[in-house]
N, C-alpha and C positions, 0 to 999 in steps of 0.2 A: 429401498436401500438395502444392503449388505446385510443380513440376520445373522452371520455367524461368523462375525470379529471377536464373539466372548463366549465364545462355548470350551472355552480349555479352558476345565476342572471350573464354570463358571465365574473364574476371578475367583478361587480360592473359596469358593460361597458367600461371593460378596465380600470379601476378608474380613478382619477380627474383629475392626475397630468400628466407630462411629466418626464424625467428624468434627473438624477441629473447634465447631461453635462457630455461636452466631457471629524512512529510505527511500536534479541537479541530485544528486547523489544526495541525498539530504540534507545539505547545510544550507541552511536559511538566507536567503539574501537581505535580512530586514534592515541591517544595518549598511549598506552599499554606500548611502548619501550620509546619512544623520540618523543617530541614535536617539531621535525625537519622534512622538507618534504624529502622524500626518496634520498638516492643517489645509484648511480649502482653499484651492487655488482661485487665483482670480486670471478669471476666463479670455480679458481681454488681449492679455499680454501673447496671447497665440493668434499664428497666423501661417497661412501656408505658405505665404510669399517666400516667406523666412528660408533660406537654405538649410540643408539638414545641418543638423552639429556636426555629424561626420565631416562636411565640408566645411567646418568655420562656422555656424550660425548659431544661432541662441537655444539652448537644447529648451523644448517642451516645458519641461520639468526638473524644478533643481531642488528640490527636497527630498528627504528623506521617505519611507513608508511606514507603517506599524509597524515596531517591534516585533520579534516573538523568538523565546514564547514571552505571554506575559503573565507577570507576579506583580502582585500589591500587596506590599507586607500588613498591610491594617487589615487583609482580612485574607489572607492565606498563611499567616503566618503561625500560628496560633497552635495547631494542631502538631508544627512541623518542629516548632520549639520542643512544646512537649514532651515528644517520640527523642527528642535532640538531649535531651535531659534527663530522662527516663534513663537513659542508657541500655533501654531493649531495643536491639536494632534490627535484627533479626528477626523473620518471621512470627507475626504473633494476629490480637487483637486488632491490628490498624489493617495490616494486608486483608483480615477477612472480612473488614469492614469496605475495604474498596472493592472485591470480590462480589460482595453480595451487590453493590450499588452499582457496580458495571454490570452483572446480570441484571438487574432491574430494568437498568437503562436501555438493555438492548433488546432486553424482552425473555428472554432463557431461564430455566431453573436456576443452570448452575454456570459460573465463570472461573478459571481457575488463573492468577496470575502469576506468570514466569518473566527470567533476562529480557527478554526481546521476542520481537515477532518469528524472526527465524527461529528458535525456538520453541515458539509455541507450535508451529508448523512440522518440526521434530515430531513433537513429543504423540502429537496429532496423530501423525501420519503412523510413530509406532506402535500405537495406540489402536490404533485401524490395521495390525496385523500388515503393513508395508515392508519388505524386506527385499534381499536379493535375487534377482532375479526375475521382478516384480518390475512395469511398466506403469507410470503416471503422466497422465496428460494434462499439461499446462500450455499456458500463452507464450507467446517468447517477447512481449511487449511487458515487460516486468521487469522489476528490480532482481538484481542476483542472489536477495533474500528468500525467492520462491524457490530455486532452481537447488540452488545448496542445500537445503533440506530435504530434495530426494536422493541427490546424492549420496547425502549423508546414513541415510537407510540402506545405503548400496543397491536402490530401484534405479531404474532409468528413465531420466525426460525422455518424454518425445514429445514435442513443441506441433500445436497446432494453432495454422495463423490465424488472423484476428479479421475482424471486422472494420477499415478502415475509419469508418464512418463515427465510431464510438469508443473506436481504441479499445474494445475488448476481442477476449475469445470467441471464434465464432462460430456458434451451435452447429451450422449445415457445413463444418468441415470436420467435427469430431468423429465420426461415425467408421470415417477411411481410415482414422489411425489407428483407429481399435484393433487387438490382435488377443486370442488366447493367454496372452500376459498380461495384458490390462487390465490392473486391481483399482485404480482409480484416478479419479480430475480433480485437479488444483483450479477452479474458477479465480481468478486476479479482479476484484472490483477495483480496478488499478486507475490512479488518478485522482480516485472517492468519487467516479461513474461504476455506475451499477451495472453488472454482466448480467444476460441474458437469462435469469435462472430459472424459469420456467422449464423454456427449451431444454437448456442440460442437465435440469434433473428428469425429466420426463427420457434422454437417452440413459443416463445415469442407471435408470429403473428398469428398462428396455434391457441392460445387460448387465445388470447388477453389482455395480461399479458405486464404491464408493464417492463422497462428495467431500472435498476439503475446502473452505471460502476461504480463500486469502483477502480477507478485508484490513488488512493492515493499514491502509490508505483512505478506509468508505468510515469512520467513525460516525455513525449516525447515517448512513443513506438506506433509503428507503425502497424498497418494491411492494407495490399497493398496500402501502403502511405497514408493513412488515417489514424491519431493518437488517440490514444484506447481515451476514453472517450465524442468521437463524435457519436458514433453508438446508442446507444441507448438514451431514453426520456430525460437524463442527467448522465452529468458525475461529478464525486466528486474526488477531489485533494486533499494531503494534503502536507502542508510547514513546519513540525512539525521539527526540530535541525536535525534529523538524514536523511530528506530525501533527493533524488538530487535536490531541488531548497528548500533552509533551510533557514525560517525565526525565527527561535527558534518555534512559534505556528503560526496557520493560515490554512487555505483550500478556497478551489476554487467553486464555480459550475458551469457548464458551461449548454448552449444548443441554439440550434437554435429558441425554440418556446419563443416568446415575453411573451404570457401570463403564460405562466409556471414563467420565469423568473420576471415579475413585481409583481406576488404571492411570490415568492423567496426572492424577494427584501424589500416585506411590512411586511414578517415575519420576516426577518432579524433586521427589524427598530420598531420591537414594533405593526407590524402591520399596521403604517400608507402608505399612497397610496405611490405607489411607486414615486419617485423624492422629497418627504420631506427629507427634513434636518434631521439627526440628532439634538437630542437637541427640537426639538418642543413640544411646551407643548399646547391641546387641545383636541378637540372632536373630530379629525379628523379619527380614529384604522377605519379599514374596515373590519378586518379578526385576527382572533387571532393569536397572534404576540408575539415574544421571541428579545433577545435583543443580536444580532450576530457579529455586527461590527467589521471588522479592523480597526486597529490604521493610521495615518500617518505613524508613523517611521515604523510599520513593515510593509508596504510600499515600503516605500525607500530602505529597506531592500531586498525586493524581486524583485525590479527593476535591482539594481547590483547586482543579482545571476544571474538572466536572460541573463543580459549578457554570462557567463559564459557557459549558461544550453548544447546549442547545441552542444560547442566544447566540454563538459565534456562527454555528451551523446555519441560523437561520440567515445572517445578514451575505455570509457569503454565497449562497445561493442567488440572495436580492441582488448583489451583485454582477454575480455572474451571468445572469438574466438581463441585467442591463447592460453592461457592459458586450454580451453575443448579439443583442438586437442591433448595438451600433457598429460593432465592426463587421457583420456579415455581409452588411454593405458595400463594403470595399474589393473592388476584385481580386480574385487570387490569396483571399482568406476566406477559407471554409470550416467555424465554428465546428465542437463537438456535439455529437447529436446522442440525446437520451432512448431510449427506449419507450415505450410508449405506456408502461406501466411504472414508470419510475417517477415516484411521486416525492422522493428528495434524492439531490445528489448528496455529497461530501464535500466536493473540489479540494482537495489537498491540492489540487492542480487543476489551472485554465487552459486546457488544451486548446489549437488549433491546427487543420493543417495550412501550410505553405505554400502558394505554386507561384512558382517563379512567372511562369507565363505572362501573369497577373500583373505581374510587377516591370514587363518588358525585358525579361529573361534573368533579373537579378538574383545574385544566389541567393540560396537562406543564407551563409556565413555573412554575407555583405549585412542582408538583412537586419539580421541579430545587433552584427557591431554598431549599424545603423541607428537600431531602436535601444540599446545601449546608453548608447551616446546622447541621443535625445531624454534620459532619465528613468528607462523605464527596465527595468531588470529584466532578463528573459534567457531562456533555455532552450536547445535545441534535444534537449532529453535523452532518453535510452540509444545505445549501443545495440545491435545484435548482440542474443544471447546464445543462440542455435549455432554457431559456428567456433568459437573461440576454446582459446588453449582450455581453458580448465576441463574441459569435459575432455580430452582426449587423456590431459594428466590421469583425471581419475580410472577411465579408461584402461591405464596399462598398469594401475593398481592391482596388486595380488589379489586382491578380494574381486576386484570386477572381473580378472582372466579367469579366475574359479569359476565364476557365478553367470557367466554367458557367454557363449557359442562365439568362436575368433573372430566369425564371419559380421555378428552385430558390432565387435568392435572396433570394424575397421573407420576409422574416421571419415576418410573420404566418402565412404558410403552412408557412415552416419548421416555427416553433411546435407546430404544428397535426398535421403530418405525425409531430411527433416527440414529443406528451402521453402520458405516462410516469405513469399515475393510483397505482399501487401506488407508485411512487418518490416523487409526490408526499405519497403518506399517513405516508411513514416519517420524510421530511424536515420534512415541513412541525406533525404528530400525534403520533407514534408512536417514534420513534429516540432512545433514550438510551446511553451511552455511561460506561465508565469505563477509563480509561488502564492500558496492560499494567503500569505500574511497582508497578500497587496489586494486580497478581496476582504478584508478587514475596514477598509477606505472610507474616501466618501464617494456620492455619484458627481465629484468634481474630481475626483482622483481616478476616475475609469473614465470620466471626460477625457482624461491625459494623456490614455494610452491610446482610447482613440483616436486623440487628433495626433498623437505621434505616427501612429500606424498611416494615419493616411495622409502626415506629412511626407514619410517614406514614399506612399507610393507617388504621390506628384512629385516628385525628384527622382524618381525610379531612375529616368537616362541617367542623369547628374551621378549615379552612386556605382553607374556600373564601371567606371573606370576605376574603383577603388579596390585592392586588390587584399 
């Protein structure tokens, strides 16, 4: 990894102080049917005879799914009162008790928490000496949370595609993108499937490129027991409403290296040395500094998810296991595939891809409305991220015409430089999607979607007329 992101003036000598003491675009479909958590279906009432609901017939499934997120006041409430009363809301004793308990959990020294995961991704990357004129390579199979925050450093994506099969980044393409300006990789364990990271730290090392984990999505997923967000120079979380540990907003950073983190920490506060208060008013900035702070209450909030994370973690996996052994069956659904050292996912997301073929040529939009219709919430997922207006906006920004050569920013070449054909086949053919809340179930509520899925495909002719 990189040895010399902290060699200017060493971080001041470590600076003065000690420390403080001991993204369906996210919105949850839990509530689509009923704001009731699931009960078990009974089996009989299915049948494939049955025409699809899109055509009239009796949908699958007509109840609701788990909530989420979820709260129980008898025993999350308690802490969040407190903080609610206190009238300290602001940065203190509760933030650096979910700090220390989110490092534990993930396995790290040290965790520091900010707004949101795009911020934490920020503060990371500036953190890691990222700046103008600086290249970072990510997936283009991600949220617009990854991409914005190199932006935002005035570096530049360059999107390298993914691995169809697992919906990550894919090691045996990173190598070609690499150029003289490549300061570092954004890895996306995107989904809460685990990327490759054997592979791209071993290139990482090869050309002394930074490692940033975008694990906002993987809360708890695992490579050979070692959880995604520990492997490389830091890893970035995010606690945004929809993900498995949901504080409405919030993100994580984690890492073992002190001085990475007491930079982390001074930018997060305005820039002052790491262990100031919040609130201090003086001449104290050391390094230029932005204003990132968690609250108390959302805190408190993420203390009583925690609770919940590992048993949630576990059943959806149980799930998602059963659930991929039954539909991979069906033709023209081809399950997400783990890596082979991935010893827990996350699934913030049930991936599959799509093929029409399968289906006797029906689109996915039919699809979708299809399994819809039959009870069963679903998503056709990401957008292309490699092509769209904002990066050319930024693009003709004063600070990007300063900071690199006309010729890189000419769009159509950008484009071109950066066509991502496997990402486009999942975004644009092939990516379906159902929300982690509906692997919260039972193994009669992923009975449902099975036999939905493969009500669809024996109506397959029947739906293709539907437009």
């Amino acid at each position: 990894m990189p040895s010399n992101h902290f060699s200017r003036r060493e971080f001041l000598k470590r600076n003065s102080l000690t420390g403080l003491g001991a993204v369906l675009t996210p919105t949850i479909l839990s509530r689509t049917v009923a704001n009731q958590p699931t009960k078990p279906s009974i089996a009989p009432s299915f049948s494939l005879a049955e025409p699809p609901a899109l055509l009239g017939g009796k949908p699958v499934r007509t109840q609701g799914w788990p909530i989420w997120p979820i709260w129980k006041p008898e025993t999350d409430e308690k802490q969040l009162l407190e903080v609610i009363r206190s009238g300290v809301w602001s940065r203190a004793n509760v933030v650096n008790e979910f700090e220390a308990k989110w490092a534990q959990t993930v396995g790290t020294k040290r965790a520091l928490a900010v707004v949101n995961g795009t911020n934490a991704l920020i503060t990371a990357l500036m953190q890691l000496d990222i700046r103008g004129g600086d290249e970072v390579l990510i997936p283009p199979y991600t949220f617009i949370g990854t991409v914005a925050p190199v932006i935002a450093t005035g570096a530049m994506p360059v999107f390298v595609d993914v691995d169809p099969e697992t919906f990550q980044i894919d090691p045996a393409k990173i190598e070609a993108k690499i150029t003289p300006r490549t300061k570092a990789i954004i890895p996306v364990h995107i989904l809460g499937l685990p990327a490759n990271m054997p592979a791209i730290l071993a290139i990482a090392k090869k050309h002394n490129l930074a490692v940033i984990e975008d694990a906002c999505q993987a809360h708890l997923a695992e490579i050979d027991h070692k959880q995604v967000g520990t492997f490389g120079d830091a890893g970035c979380f995010s606690f945004q409403n929809s993900k498995n540990l949901a504080i409405g907003e919030g993100g994580a950073i984690v890492s073992n290296n002190d001085l990475f983190m007491d930079r982390c920490f001074s930018y997060h506060n305005y820039g002052n040395p790491f262990g100031m208060a919040s609130g201090v008013i003086g001449a104290g900035t050391i390094i230029q500094g932005n204003k990132q702070r968690l609250t108390e209450y959302q805190a408190a909030i993420g203390l009583a998810q925690l609770k919940r994370l590992d048993a949630e973690t576990s059943l959806r996996n149980e799930n998602a296991a059963y659930l991929k052994a039954k539909i991979q069956k069906i033709p023209g659904i081809v399950p997400y595939k783990l890596y082979d050292n991935v010893t827990r996912a996350a699934f913030h997301l049930f991936p599959f891809r799509y093929k029409k073929e399968g289906f006797k040529g029906l689109s996915r939009d039919t699809f979708l409305k299809a399994l819809s219709a039959e009870g069963i919430p679903c998503s056709k997922g990401y957008a292309t991220l490699n092509n769209m207006p904002y990066l050319n906006d930024a693009f003709q920004s004063k600070n990007f015409q300063k900071m690199y050569p006309k010729a890189q920013l000419d769009f159509k070449s950008y484009v071109e430089r950066n066509y991502c054909p496997q990402n486009d086949r999942l975004c644009n053919e092939e990516a379906v999607w159902f929300t982690q809340n509906m692997l919260l179930g039972t193994k009669a509520d992923m009975d449902e979607i099975a036999n939905a899925i493969e009500k669809i495909y024996t109506h397959a002719d029947k739906l293709l007329s539907v437009k």
